[in-house]
N, C-alpha and C positions, 0 to 999 in steps of 0.2 A: 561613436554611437552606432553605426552602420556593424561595427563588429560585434559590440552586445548584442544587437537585433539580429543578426545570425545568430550568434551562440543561443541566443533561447529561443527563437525557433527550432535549431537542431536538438536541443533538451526537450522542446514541446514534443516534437516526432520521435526521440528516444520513446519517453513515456508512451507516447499511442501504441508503437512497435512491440513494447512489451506488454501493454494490455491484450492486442491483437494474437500475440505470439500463445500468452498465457489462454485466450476464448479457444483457441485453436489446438492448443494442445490437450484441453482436457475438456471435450465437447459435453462432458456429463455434468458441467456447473448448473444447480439448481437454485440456487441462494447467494443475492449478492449486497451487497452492503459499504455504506461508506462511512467509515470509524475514524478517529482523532487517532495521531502519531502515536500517542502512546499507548490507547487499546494493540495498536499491532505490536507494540514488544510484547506485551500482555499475552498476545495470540502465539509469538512464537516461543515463548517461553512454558507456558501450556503445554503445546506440541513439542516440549522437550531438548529445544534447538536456543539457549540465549543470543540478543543479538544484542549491537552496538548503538546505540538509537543516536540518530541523527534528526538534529530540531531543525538544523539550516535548509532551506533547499540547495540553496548555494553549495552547500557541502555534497547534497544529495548528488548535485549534478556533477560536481567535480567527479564524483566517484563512479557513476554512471558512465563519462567520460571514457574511465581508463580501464574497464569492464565488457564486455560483450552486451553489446544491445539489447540481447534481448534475455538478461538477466537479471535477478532483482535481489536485492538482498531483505527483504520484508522489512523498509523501511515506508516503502511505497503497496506494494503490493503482499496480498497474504492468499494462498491459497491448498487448502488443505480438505480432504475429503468432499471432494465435490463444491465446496463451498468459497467466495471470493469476499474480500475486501480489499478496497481501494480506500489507501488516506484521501483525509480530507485537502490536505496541502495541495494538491497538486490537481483537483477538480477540474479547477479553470484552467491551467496552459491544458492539460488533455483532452480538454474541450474544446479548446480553441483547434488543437492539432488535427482532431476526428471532424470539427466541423469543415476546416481546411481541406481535408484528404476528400473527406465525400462529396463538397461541393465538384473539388475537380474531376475527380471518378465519375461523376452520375455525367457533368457534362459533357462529359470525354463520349460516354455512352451512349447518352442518347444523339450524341451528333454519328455515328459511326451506328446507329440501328436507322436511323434517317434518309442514309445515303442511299441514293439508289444503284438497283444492281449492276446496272453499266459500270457504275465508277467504282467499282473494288478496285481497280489495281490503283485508283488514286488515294487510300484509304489511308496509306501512312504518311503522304506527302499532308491531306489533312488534317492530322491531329499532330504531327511534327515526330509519331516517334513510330517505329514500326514496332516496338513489342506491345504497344497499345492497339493495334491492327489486329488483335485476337479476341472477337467477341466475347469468347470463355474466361481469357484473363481481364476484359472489362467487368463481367458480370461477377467475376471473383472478388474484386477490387470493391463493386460498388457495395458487394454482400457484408462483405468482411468492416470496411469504413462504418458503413450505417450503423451497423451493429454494434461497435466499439460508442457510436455517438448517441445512439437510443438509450444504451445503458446509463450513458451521462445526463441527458437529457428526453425524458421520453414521451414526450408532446410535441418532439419533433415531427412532422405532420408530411413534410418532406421528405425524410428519411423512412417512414413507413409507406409512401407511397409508390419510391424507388423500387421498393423490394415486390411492390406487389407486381411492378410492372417486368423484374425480371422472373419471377416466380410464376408467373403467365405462361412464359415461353420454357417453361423448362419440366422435367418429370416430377412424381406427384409427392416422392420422397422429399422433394423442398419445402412441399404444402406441409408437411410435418414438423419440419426443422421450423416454422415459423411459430407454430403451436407451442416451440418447445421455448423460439426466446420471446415471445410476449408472455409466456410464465415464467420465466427468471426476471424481467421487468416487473410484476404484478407480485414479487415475492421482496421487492421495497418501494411499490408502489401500486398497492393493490385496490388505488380508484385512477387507474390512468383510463380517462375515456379511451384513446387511442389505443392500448391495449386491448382492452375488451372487443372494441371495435373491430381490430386485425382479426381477432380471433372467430371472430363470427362469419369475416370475408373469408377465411378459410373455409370455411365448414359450409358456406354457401357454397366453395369453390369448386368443392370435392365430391356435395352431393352426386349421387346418381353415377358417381365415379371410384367412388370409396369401396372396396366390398367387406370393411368391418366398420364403416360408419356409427353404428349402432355401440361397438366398444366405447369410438371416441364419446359419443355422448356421454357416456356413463362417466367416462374419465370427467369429463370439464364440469359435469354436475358435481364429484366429489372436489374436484379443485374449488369450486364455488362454495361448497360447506367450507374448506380447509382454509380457507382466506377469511369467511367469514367468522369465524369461532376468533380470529384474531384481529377481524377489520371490522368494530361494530357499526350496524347500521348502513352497511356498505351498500347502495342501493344500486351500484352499476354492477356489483356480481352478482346480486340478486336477480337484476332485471335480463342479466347476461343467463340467469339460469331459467328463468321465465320463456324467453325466446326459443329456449333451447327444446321447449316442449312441444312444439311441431312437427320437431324431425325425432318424436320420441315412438316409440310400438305403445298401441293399447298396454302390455304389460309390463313395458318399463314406467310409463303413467302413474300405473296404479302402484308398483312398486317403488319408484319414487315418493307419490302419496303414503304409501303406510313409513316410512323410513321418516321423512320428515315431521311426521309429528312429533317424536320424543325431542327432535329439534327445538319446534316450536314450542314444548312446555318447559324446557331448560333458559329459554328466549323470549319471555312471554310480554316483553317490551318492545322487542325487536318485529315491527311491524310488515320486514320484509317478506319473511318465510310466512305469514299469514299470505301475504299476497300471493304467495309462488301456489301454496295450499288452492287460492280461488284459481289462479289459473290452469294447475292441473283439474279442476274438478270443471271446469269451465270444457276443458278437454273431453272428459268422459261426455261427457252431456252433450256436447258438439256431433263427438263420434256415434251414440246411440239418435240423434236426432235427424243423422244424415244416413243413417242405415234402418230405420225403424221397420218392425216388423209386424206383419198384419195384426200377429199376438200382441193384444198391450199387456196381456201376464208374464212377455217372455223371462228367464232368467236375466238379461241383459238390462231391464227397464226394474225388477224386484232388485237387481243387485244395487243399482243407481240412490234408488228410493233409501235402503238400506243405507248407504254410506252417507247420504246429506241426513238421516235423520240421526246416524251415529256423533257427526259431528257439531250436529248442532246440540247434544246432549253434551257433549264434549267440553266444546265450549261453553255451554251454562256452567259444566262445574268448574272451569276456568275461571272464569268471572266471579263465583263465588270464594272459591279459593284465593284469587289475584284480586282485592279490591283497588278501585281507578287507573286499571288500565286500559287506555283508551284502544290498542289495538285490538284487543279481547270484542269489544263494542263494535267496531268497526268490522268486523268481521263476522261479526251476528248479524249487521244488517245485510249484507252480501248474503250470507247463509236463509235468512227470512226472504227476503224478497224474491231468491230463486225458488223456495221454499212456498211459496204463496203461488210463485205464478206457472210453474210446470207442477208442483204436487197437488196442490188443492185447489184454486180457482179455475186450472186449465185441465177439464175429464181428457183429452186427449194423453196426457204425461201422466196420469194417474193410475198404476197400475193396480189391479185386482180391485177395482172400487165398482160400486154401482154407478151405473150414469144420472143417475137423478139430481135434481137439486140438493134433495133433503142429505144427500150423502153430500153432496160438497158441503153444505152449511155446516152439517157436523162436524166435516173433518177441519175447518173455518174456526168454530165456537172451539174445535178442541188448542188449535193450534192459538189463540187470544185467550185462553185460559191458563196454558202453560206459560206463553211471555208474561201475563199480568201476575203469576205469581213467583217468577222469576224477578219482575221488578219491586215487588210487594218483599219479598227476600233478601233483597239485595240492600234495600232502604231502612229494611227494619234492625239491619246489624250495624248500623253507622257508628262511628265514633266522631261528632261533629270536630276536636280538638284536633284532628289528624291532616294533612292536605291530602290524601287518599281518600279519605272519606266523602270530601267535600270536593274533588274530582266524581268520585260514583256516581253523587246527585244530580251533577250535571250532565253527566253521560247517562245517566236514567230520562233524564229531562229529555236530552237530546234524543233518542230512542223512542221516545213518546209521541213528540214533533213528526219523525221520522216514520213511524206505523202509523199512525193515523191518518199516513197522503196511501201507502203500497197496500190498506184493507181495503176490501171494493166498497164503493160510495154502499151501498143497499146492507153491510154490514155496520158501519160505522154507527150508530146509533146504539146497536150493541155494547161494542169496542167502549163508549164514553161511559156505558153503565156499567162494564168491568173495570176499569181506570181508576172507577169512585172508590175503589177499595185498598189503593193505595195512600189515599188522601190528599189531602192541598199541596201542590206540586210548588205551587207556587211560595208560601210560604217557605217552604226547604230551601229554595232558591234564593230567596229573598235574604234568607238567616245564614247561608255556606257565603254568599256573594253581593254584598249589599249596593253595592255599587253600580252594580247593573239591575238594579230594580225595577229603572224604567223599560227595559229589555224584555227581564221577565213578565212586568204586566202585560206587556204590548201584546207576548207571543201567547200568551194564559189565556187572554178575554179574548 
């Protein structure tokens, strides 16, 4: 028994050896994946090369055995053009082997960065071996381990912790090499919180230290389109591209803002890049409201004025176009309520207007003339038979509720006698949804 349990431990560390050997040899792996024994004859036969497929591991290992360690015959492993697969067979002993190696590596390390300075020359009598008395080949060890077991497991929270804490102590060239494998992580596993997370400690890491900082951005904002086109709805790279907009220049802001739209109308269910949309525009707004200039005409505050009223023209014909989608809605009321309270209730945001009353009111009546017959538009093309249709009505519904808290009390009286021209709201609701009837009378009366 004692002898089996050797032999497949030494099989589990063959495997890791060659994983390690293979991240190492070709450091430009961008894409990794873990496929069934038989996709990899598939792969090597592709690539030109037939092989002998082996279903045993048993065999695997025999063969391994009488081979060079850190050679593979692409029954295990496949790696061509930058690109890696790992059978499914062998997941677990390799897991077990990488989580093996790096438990002892990290602990190796961190007793031997612990030690204090007097006791160096006691350094290798403490960890029992002296070629582990090289903190460079500890922190080689614990790199290399982690790495092999992230890819296995990437929520290991441990192993991304290790790295941060050698990555600390070391040049800024590392801070990149992490960047690169939490996106071969995120390339088959692209909502690992942990990834996203490292990625951002990075970039915190390096501020102010970086001096093309400004490139990386740009990079991890396209990395976040290229995950997304194939990870729908993926709300941690969205939110990972959100964050990202603080360490953005005024003109990567806005050039990001115009780039994402054609996004957002290919995506128009995809409620993420609407968000990303409000928090770039939350940006501009930010930025012109903490540098404001004596001028309220400046170019800076017309230009502003211009983009929120382009897209909320945008959005109408979205919504027309796209009927019951509810992010389309959601994102008009964002669009309105900033739209009410720096353009037209607040003279201070309002550029080139007169300060009077009677000019707010107007530009008030104007902007409740345009919503009411956008809603009045939207209702009047329904197809009751559709669940689109009968989504609209309640995202109309809901939009009505909604404006009639963010119009200021001293219009609202108005607001209820342009309403009336869409007719009995409630009714419509009643007939799309009958089940919440009591719902709708409650919120109607």
């Amino acid at each position: 028994m004692m002898t089996h349990s050797s032999s497949s431990q030494d099989y589990e560390f063959r495997l890791l050896g060659q994983l390690e050997h293979i991240l190492e040899s070709d450091t430009l792996i961008d894409e990794v994946g873990f496929v069934h024994p038989t996709q990899l004859v598939a792969l090597k036969e592709e690539a030109g090369s037939s092989i002998n497929h082996v279903s045993s591991s048993q065999q695997s290992e025999h063969n391994m055995f009488m081979t060079d360690p850190f050679s593979h015959d692409g029954t295990i492993f496949w790696n061509q053009e930058h690109k890696l697969a790992i059978s499914t067979e062998v997941i677990f002993p390799l897991y077990n082997a990488a989580k093996n190696a790096f438990l002892a590596s990290v602990e190796q390390y961190k007793m031997l960065i612990n030690l204090p300075a007097k006791t160096d020359n006691s350094v290798a009598e403490t960890v029992q071996d002296q070629h582990l008395a090289s903190k460079h080949f500890l922190e080689s060890e614990v790199m290399k381990h982690s790495k092999a077991l992230l890819l296995l497991s990437c929520d290991f929270g441990t192993a991304w912790n290790s790295r941060k804490l050698v990555v600390l102590q070391e040049i800024l060239s590392l801070f990149m090499d992490e960047l690169k494998l939490s996106a071969l992580i995120l390339s088959y596993s692209p909502k690992s919180d942990h990834a996203w997370s490292h990625r951002r400690w990075v970039i915190k890491s390096i501020a102010g230290k970086c001096p093309n900082l400004q490139e990386i951005v740009v990079k991890e904002s396209e990395l976040v389109e290229k995950i997304a086109e194939r990870s729908k709805m993926n709300y941690r790279a969205w939110h990972h591209r959100c964050w990202l907009v603080s360490y953005m220049t005024k003109d990567q802001v806005l050039d990001e803002f115009n780039k994402s739209r054609k996004w957002a109308e290919l995506h128009i269910a995809d409620n993420c890049c609407f968000q990303y949309r409000k928090r770039l525009m939350l940006r501009m707004l930010e930025d012109i409201c903490l540098n404001q200039e004596n001028d309220l005409c400046s170019s800076n505050m017309m230009g502003l004025y211009k983009i929120w009223k382009e897209e909320l023209d945008w959005d109408e014909m979205l919504i027309k176009r796209y009927i019951g989608r509810e992010a389309l809605w959601v994102h008009r009321r964002f669009l309105s309520q900033y739209w009410v309270k720096h353009f037209v209730s607040n003279i201070q945001y309002t550029p080139c207007h007169s300060e009077d009353d009677h000019s707010k009111n107007r530009d008030m009546y104007i902007f409740m003339d345009n919503e009411v017959e956008l809603l009045h538009t939207c209702l009047a093309v329904l197809d009751d038979d559709f669940e689109d249709g009968q989504a609209q009505v309640t995202f109309v519904a809901a939009y009505v509720f909604w404006m009639s808290k963010q119009i200021p009390h001293s219009q609202r009286t108005e607001l209820e006698e342009k309403l009336k021209r869409i007719g009995d709201l409630r009714d419509l609701l009643n007939k799309v949804d009958p089940a919440k009837a009591q719902l709708w009378n409650g919120l109607m009366s």
